[in-house]
Every structure is written in C-alpha cells, then in structure tokens.
N, C-alpha and C positions, 0 to 999 in steps of 0.2 A: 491828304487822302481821307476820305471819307469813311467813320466806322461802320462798320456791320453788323448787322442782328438779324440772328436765325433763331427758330422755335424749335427745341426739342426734346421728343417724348422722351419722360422717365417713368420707371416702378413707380408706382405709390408708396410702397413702402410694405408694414407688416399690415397682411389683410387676415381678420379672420373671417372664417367660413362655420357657419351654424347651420344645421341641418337636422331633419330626420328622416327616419326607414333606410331610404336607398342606399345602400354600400356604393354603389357606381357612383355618387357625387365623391367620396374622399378621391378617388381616381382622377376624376373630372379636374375638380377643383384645384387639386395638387399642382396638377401638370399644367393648366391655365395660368394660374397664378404665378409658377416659376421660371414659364413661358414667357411671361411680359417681365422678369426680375424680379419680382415678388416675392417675399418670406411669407408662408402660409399659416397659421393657426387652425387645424381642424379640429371640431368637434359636432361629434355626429349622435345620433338619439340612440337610445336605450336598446331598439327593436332589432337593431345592425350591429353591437356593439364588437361582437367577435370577428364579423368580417372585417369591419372599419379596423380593427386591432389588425388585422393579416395581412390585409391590404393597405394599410399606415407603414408595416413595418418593411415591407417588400420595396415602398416606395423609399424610405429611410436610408435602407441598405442600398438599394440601386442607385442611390442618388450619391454617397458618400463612395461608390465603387469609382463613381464617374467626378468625382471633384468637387461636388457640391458641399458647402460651405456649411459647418455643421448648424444645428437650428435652423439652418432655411425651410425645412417641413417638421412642423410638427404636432403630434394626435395628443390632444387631449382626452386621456382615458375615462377619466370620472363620469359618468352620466346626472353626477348631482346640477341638481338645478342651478346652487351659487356658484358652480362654478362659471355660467353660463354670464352671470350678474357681474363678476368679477373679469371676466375678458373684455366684455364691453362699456364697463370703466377704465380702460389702463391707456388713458389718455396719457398721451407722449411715447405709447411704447406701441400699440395697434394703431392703425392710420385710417382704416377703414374696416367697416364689419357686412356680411351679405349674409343674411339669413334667408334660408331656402326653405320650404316648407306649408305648411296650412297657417289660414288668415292668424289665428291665436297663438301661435310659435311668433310670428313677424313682428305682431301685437306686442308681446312681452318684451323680444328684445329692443324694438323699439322705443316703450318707456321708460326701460332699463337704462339706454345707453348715452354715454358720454363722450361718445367718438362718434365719427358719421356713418349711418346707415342707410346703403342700399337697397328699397325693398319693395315688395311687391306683395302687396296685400291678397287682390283677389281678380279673376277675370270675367267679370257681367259684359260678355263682348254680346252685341245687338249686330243684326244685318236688317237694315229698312229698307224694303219693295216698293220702289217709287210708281207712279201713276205712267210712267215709260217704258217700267221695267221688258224687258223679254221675260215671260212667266217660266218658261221652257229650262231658260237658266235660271231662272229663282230658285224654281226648283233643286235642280240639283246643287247651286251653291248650298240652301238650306239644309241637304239632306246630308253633304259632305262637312258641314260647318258642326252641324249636331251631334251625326252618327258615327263618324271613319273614328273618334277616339272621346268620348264625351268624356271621361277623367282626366281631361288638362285642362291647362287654362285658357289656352284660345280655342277652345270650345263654346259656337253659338248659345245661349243662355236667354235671350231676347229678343222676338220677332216682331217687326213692327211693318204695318204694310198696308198701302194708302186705300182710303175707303174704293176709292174708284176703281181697284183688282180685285179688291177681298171677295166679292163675290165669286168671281170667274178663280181664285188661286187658294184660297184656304179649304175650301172640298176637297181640290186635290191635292194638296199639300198633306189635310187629316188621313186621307187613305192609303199617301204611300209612307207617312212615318208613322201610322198607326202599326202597318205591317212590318215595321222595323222593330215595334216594341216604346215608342216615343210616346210618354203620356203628353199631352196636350193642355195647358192651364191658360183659360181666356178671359177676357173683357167681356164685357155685357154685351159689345157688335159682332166681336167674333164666335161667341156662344149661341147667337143666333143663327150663323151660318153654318155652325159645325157643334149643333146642341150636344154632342157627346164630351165636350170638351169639358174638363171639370171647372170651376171660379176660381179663376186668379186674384188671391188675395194683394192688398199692397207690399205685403214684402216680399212675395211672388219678383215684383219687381229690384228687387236689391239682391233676391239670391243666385248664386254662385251653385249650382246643381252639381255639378261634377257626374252627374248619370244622365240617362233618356231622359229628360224631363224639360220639357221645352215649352216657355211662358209666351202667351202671343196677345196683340194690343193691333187693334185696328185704329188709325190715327187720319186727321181730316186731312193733312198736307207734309211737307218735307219739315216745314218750321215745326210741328208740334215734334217730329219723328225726335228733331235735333235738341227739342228742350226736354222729352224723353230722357234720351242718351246725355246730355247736361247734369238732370236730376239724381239719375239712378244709375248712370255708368261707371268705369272703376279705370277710365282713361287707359284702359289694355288695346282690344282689337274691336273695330266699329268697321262695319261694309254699308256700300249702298251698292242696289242691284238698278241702275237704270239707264235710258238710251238718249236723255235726256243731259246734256251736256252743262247746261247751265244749272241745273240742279247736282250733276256729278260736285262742279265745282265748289259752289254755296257748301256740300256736304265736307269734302277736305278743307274747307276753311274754316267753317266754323265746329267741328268737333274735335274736341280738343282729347287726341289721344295718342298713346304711343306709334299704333299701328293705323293707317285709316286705307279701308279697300274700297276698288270700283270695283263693280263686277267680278270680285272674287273672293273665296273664303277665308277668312279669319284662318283658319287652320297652319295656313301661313307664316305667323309672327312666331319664329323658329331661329338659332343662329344658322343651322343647315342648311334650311330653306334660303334664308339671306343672305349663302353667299360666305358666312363667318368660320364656316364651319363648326366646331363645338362651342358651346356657348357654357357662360357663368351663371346664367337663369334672365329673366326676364324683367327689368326693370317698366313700374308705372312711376318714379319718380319724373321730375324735368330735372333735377341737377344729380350726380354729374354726370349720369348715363340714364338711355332712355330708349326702351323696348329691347330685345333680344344685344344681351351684352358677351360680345368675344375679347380678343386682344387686347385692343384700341381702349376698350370700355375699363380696363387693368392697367391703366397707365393714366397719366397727367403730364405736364411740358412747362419746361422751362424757358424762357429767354437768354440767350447767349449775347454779350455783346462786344464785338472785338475794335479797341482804337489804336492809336498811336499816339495816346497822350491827350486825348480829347478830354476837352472841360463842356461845362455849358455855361454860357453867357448868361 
C-alpha cells in the first residue's frame, strides 16, 4: 500500500499585535487571531489606552466564560516603549509580530525585532491612463480612488497619464477635483495644461498624502508609466485605466504589487471587498502573506505523512 501525504493548515502560533489609536484593532485582532488558533499578544498606543484596557478585559472574561485556555489573549498594559522592544525579541516564545500603524511605528518595530514581521510600510498607490483609456471612466475611477476616503492606504497618491490624453483629460479631471477640494501637484507637462497646479517636487513622488492632495506626471508611454510605479511605488495598490488589451496585460505583469487593477479603483485592496471578510491589515511584503490578510493569512501548514512501515531506498 502506498503512503499518503496531506497538507495541513495550523496556527502559527503566539502572534503579536502592535498598534496605535484605534481601540477597534484590539477587537479585530483578538478575534482573528483566535479564529485561526492563535495565542494573541496585544498591545496598543498610548491614545486608546483605556478603551484597549475595557475592551481587552471584556474579551478575557468572555473568552475564559467560553473555555478558552487561559493566556490565549493577552493586553499588554504598559505604553512604555521597551516594552514594545522586548515583545519583539522573545524569540522562541512569539512566532510572528504585525504592526499596524504609521510608516515610523512599522519602521521601529521592524529594526527592533527578532522574530518575523509582517508589515506594511506605506501606500504610494498610482492609477496610469493609458493612451486607450475610456476618459469618462478615468475619471471617475480617479475621483473615487482619491476622494471616497483619502486617509487610507489604498488611497490614489499618483497620477500618471500618457501624453496622448493629457490634453483632452487633465482640464477636466483639474475641475472636477478641484471642486472637491483636491490640491493638484504637477510636472512641468502637466503644469502646462492645467497652470493652476502647484510643482511637484521629487518627493512629491514618494509621498504617502493620506489627504486631498493628489501628485500628477504626464509620461511618454506605458513603459515609462511602469518604471514610474518601479521607482517610486511602495508595491500596495497600482491600476491601469485602458481598452487596450495588450497593454492591460504588459501592466499586470510587470508591476510588481500586492494589488494590480484594470479598470478599476485601488480603493479595492480591502479584506471585505475581497471576499475575506475582516482583515488583519494589509500586507506589502511577498513572504508570508501578501495584500489584505484574513484567516488563511494566520495560519501556516504542515505535511502529514501516513505509511505502513515504509522506508526509502
């Protein structure tokens, strides 16, 4: 008889969760985490500290009413920084660490730590209007990419859009986000077509707005659009708006990101949106998880192998 090998998923093991402001992550995080069998480590920023304590402890008690195994959640109260330094050293004893937060929170725990980290830096998500595009939808992908919630991350940051529209779409593109409240920062071609635009400096190109503030870059073809998005992207959410099929594809091949759109908004790269339901946050890594991480993303898998006395020759 022939043996047999099946793959299957386990916990990871003890994860912690690092975060700031929002009370709703210890909720989140909890329940995710213990979902996929997971022991949790919270600790949350200074700003939240008393929710995060009310809502740690509700979860504590509910969880020990219902048989959960004592320590499987638990809030790290101290808002000291070492403490922060000393969680993500305790190699052998945390297994993974997910910091949630702004670029410089991610930043520290990342050259802090000594166990592996999940993170997501920042989201410079671009949508490039290709020389095919339908304008009609550019439009409104740009204005729903920018405007419907610009304090997240897959919020558009970077417009790039091929000389051969720019005329006929950045006028009206400046007058319906202008009336939205969207300052406009351009290039020396697109300053021309829409002089009210203020100069976009070079690191115009690397920032992360998180407000109305939307950088725009008139580019000669699809290749510059991509070595753009190469240089100065942050591998989150990248679109291409066009009708042009052979170009749709060049675009999802060679940008290398977590999320890549045709003809639709960045706004997208969501676990909700995706189908997962609640999500853990949003991974730009490639290993072990990668773009909006639910369930699946809280687990790792083993090899079973079952024989009857089997060697190998």
């Amino acid at each position: 008889m022939a043996s047999r090998s099946t793959k299957l998923r386990v916990p990871i093991g003890v994860i912690g969760i690092i975060y700031e402001a929002r009370p709703n992550v210890t909720a989140d995080a909890a329940v995710l985490c213990l979902k996929a069998s997971n022991a949790v480590i919270l600790r949350g920023g200074s700003e939240a500290q008393h929710s995060n304590r009310a809502i740690g402890a509700a979860l504590v008690a509910g969880g020990e009413a219902a048989g959960l195994p004592a320590g499987a959640l638990q809030l790290v109260e101290t808002t000291d920084r070492d403490a922060v330094r000393e969680l993500v050293q305790l190699v052998g004893r945390v297994d993974l660490v997910i910091p949630r937060g702004g670029e410089g929170l991610i930043r520290a725990v990342t050259e802090q730590a000594r166990v592996p980290v999940i993170k997501h830096y920042k989201g410079v998500c671009h949508v490039y209007v290709d020389a095919s595009a339908d304008l009609s939808m550019a439009l409104a992908i740009v204005e729903n990419a920018k405007c419907q919630r610009p304090g997240t991350c897959n919020a558009l940051e970077t417009l790039l859009v091929h000389r051969e529209v720019a005329t006929a779409f950045l006028p009206e593109l400046a007058a319906r986000l202008s009336a939205l409240g969207v300052e406009l920062r351009g290039d020396e071609q697109a300053r021309a077509l829409v002089p009210a635009m203020k100069v976009a400096t070079e690191q115009d190109w690397y920032d992360e707005y998180l407000d109305l503030i939307l950088a725009v870059r008139v580019v000669p073809d699809l290749e510059a659009a991509i070595a753009h998005i190469t240089r100065y992207g942050s591998q989150h959410s990248d679109a291409i708006v066009a009708r042009d099929e052979a170009a749709q594809q060049r675009f999802v091949r060679e940008v290398d990101s977590a999320a890549v759109y045709v003809n639709a908004s960045t706004r997208f790269t969501d676990g909700g949106e995706f189908g997962m339901g609640a999500e853990i946050g949003i991974s730009t890594d490639k290993l072990h998880a990668r773009g909006p991480m639910g369930l699946p993303e809280l687990t790792t898998y083993k090899y079973i192998v079952r024989g009857t006395g089997h060697i190998r020759r």
